[in-house]
N, C-alpha and C positions, 0 to 999 in steps of 0.2 A: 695442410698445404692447399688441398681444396678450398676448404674454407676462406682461408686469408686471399683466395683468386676471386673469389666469388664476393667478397665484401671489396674488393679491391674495383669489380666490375661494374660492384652496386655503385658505390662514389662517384663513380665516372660516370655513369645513368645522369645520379640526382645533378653532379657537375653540369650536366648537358642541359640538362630539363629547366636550370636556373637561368642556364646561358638563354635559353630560347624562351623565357618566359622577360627575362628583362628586354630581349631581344621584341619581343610581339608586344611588352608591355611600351617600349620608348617608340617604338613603331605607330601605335594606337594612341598615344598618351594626349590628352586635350590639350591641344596648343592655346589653352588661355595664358600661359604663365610665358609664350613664348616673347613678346615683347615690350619692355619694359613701358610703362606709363599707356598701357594702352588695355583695355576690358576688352575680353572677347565672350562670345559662349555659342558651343555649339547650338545647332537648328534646322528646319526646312525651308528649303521655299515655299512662299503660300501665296495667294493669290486673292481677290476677293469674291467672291461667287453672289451672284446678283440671280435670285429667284423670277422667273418669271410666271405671276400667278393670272389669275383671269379674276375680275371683280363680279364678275353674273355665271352662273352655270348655262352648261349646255352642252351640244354636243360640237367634237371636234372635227370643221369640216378641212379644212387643208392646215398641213405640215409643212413650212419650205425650208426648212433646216434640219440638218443630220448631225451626229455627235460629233466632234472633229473643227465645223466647222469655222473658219472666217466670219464675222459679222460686224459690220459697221453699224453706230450710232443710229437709229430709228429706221432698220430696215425689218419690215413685215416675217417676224418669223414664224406665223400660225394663228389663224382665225376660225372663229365657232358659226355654227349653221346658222343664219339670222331669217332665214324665210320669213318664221311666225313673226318673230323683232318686226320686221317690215311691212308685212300688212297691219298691226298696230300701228305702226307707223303712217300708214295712210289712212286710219281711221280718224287717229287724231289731228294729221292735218285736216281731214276734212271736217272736224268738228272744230278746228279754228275758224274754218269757210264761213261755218253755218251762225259762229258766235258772231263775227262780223255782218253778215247779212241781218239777223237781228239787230243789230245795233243799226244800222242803217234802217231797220224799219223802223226802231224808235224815235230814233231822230226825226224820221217822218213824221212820226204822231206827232211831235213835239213842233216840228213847225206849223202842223196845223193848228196845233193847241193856240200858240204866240196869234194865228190871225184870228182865231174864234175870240181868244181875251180882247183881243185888240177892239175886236168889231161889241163885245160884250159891255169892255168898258164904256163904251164912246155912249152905247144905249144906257148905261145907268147914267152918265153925263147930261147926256139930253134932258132925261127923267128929271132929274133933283134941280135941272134949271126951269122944269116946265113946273114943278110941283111946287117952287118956288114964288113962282107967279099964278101960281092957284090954277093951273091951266090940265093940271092931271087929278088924279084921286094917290092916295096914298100908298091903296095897295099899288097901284102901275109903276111907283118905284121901288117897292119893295120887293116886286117880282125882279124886276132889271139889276135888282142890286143883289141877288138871290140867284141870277144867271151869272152874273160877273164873280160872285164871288166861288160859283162851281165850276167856272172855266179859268178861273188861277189855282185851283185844288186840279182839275184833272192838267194843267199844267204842270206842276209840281210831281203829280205822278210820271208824268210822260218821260222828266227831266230822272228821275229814281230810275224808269225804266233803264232809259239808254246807261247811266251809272251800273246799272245790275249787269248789264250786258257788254258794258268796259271790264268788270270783274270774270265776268265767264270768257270773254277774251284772251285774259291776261293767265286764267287757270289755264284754259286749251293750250296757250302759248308753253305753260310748264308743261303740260303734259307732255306736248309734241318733244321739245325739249331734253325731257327725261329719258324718251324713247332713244333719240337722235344720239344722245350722251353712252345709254347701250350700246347701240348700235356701232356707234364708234368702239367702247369698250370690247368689242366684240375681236377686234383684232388685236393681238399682241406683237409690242414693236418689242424692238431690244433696245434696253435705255443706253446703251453703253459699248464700246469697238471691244472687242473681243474676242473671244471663242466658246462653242457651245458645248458646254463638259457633260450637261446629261439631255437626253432626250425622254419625258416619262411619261407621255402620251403618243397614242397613235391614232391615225384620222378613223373617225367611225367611235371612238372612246365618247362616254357622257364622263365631264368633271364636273364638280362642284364649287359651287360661290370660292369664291379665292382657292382654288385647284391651281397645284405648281405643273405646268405645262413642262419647261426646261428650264435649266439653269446654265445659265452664261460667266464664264469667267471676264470679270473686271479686270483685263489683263495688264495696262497704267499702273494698278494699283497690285503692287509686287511686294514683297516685303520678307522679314524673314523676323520672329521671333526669338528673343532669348533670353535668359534670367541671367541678372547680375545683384552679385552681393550690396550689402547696404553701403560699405565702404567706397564704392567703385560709383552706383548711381548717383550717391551725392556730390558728386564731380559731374557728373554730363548734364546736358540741359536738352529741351525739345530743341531740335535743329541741331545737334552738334555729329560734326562729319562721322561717315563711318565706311567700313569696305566690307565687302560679301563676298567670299573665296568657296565657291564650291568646289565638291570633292572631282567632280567632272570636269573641271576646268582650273587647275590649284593653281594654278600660272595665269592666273588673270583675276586681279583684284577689280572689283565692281564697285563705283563709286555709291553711295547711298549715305541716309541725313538719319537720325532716330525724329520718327514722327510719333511715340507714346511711350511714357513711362507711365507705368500701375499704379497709382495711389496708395494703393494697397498692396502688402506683403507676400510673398508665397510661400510657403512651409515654413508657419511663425510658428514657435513652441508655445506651449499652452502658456507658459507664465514667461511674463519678460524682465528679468532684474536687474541683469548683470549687461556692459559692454560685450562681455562672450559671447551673452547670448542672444544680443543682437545683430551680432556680427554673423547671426547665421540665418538673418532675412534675406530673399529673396527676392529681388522686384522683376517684373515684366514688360521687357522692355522690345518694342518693335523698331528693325531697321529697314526704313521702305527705301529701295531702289529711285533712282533722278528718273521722274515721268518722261524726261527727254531724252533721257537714255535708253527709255527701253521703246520710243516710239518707230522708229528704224530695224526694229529686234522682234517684233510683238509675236510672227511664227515660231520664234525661234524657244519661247518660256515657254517653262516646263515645271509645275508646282510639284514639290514632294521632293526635289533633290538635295539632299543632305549637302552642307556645307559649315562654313564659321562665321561669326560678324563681327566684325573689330571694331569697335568705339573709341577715339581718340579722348583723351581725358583732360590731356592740355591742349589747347586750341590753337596753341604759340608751336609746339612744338612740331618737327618735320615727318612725315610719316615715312616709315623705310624702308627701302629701298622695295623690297618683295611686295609694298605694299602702294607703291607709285605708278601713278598711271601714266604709262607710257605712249600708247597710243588707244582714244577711247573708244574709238570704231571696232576695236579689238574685242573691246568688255562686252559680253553679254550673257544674262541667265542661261 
């Protein structure tokens, strides 16, 4: 009698345990299958994370961003000590100073050179008309024509000069240049409106050549990864609509386009032979959020929350009802 109570109790146990496991099982169950003509697959939100590195080492003299924070398109978030930067800096301009003042003395020479030939010429001219008329000796044009011909060589030098001194010009010009270019490099903007997700230096810290300061979330650029079978890809295209239902929000579908399908496979079996067993590819496929959508929203995203992405298959077809945007002021990450 015991016995037949107690298997009688056990039944009723396992009865229970089944009820509550199909029970937590349709509760949890991946709603890809839940709408007809439509690929879904679970995912996160993700965001894209834009490194901000430094191209010159040195040390870190001010911080003006903290983790957390708000940041617009090219605003100053942290610059390096550039003291030494800048007295090189003033060295080489002042060796562009000094390249130009040379060059200006050459030039000098060289216009003297132009009146010495000039006046040099004119006296071998005289010569060869006087030696013509028997009225010189030979050497007396051969000296004037020996002067004339040293004051068009150290012309030609004079003109070398100032050329050598256009090229030292043009170098100091790089140099100063190069510094300037540092110098500049020296502050780190944010290329991008966002927010700053790490902070991995503090002021007084040495980095090094390309040293990641912070990193700023690309928050426009939203999106949500998922894998969908081979049957299912081969129907969507880049751009084809999509909705993003997070679990935080399940009442509010979020408009979104697929901006990347994988090329490539994801968990392909080693051999592929069969339709089966292609049928069990994988592709990676991202669904990015309307940038105009989240530009109203931008405090509001939040990477990392679990949700679903639904990919429309037919492009004809109407999406339903649960999945209609009702009002889009509503939607946000």
């Amino acid at each position: 009698m015991k016995q037949s109570l107690l298997k009688n109790i056990l039944y009723v146990l396992v009865i229970i345990g089944l009820i509550t496991s199909v029970l937590m099982f349709t509760k949890y169950w991946d709603k890809t299958d839940q709408y007809e003509g439509i690929a879904s697959g679970n995912g996160r939100l993700e965001t894209t994370e834009v490194d901000i590195t430094t191209k010159y080492g040195g040390r870190i003299a001010n911080i003006y961003a903290q983790e957390g924070d708000m940041v617009e398109k090219g605003q100053l978030l942290a610059e390096l000590d550039t003291r030494e930067i800048e007295a090189q800096y003033k060295v080489a301009l002042a060796g562009v100073e000094q390249a130009k003042q040379n060059k200006n003395y050459a030039q000098a020479i060289v216009s003297q050179q132009e009146i010495d030939l000039t006046q040099k010429k004119k006296n071998y001219l005289r010569s060869k008309t006087l030696f013509e008329s028997k009225s010189i000796a030979l050497i007396t044009l051969e000296e004037d024509e020996t002067e004339y011909q040293r004051a068009e060589a150290a012309l030609m030098a004079a003109k070398a000069q100032v050329t050598n001194y256009e090229a030292a010009i043009n170098a100091a010009k790089a140099n100063a240049e190069s510094i300037e270019v540092q110098l500049q490099e020296s502050k780190l903007y944010s290329p991008v409106k966002g927010r700053v997700l790490y902070r991995l230096v503090e002021e007084g810290e040495m980095i090094g050549n390309g040293g990641k300061a912070l990193v700023v979330l690309d928050l426009i650029d939203t999106y949500m990864t998922i894998f969908l079978p081979t049957s299912e890809v081969g129907l969507i295209n880049i751009g084809s609509e999509a909705r993003i239902v997070l679990d935080a929000l399940p009442n509010i579908p979020i408009p979104a386009k697929v901006s990347f399908i994988s090329p490539e496979a994801q968990f392909t079996p080693k051999e592929i032979e069969t339709e089966t067993e292609r049928e069990k590819l994988m592709f990676r496929v991202k669904v990015k959020i309307a940038p105009e959508l989240l530009q109203g929203h931008l405090h509001k995203i939040k990477s990392g929350l679990p949700g679903v992405a639904y990919v429309r298959l037919n492009e004809t077809m109407p999406w339903p009802d649960s999945l209609t945007m009702r009002d889009r002021n509503e939607s946000r990450p």
